[in-house]
C-alpha positions in Angstrom: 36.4 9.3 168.4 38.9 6.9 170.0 42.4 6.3 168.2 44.3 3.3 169.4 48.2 3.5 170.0 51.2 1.3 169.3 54.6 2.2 170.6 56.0 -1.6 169.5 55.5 -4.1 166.5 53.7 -7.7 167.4 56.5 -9.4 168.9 55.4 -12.6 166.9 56.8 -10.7 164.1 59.9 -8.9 163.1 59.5 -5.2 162.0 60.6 -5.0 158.2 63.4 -2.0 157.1 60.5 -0.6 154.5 56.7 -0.8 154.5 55.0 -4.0 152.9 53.7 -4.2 149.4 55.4 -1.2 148.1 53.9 1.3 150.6 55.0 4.9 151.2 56.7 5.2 154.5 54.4 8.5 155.4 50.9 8.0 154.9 47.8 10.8 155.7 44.9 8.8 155.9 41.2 10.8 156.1 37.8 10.1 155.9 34.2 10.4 158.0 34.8 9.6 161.3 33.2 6.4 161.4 34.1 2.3 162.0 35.7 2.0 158.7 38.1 4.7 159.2 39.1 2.6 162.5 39.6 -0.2 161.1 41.8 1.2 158.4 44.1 3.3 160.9 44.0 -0.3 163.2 44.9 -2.1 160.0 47.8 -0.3 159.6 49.2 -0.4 163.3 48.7 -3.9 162.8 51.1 -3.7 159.8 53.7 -2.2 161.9 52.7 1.3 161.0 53.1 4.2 164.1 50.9 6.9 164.9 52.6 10.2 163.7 51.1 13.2 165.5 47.7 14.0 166.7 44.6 13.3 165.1 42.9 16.2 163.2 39.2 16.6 162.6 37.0 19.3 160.6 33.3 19.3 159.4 31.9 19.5 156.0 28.7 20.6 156.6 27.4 17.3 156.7 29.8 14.5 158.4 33.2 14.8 160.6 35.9 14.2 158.2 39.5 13.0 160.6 42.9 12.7 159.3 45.6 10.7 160.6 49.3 10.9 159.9 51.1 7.1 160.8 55.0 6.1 159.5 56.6 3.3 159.0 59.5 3.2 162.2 63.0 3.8 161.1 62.6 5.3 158.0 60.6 8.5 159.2 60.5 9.2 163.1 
C-alpha cells in the first residue's frame, strides 16, 4: 500500500477556514485496500484535506481493510 502526502494546499488555490460542502473537519476513512480507497484518500488531499497520523490496516478473513485519519488544517492539527 502506498499513501501519498501533502504538507501544503495547491497554491493555485486558497485554503478555506472550514471544509467544503459541509464536511466534518475530522474524517476516518476505511475500506479494502485497493485503487478506489486511493483515489478517495487522493481526493481528499486534493480538497485540501491533511493526513492525520499513520495509516492502519487489519484483515477480515478475506481482504485488507486500511483506515486513514485526514483534517481539514486549522481547525484540528
Amino acid at each position: 500500500m502506498t499513501v501519498a502526502t501533502s504538507t501544503a494546499s495547491p497554491a493555485s488555490t486558497p485554503q478555506a477556514s472550514t471544509p467544503p460542502d459541509g464536511l466534518p473537519a475530522y474524517r476516518l476513512l476505511t475500506g479494502p485496500d485497493d485503487a478506489s480507497f486511493c483515489r478517495r484518500v487522493s481526493d481528499a488531499l486534493a480538497l485540501g484535506y491533511r493526513l492525520y497520523g499513520s495509516p492502519a490496516a487489519t484483515f477480515n478473513g478475506q481482504t485488507v481493510i486500511v483506515a486513514q485519519a485526514i483534517v481539514w488544517p486549522g481547525v484540528v492539527d
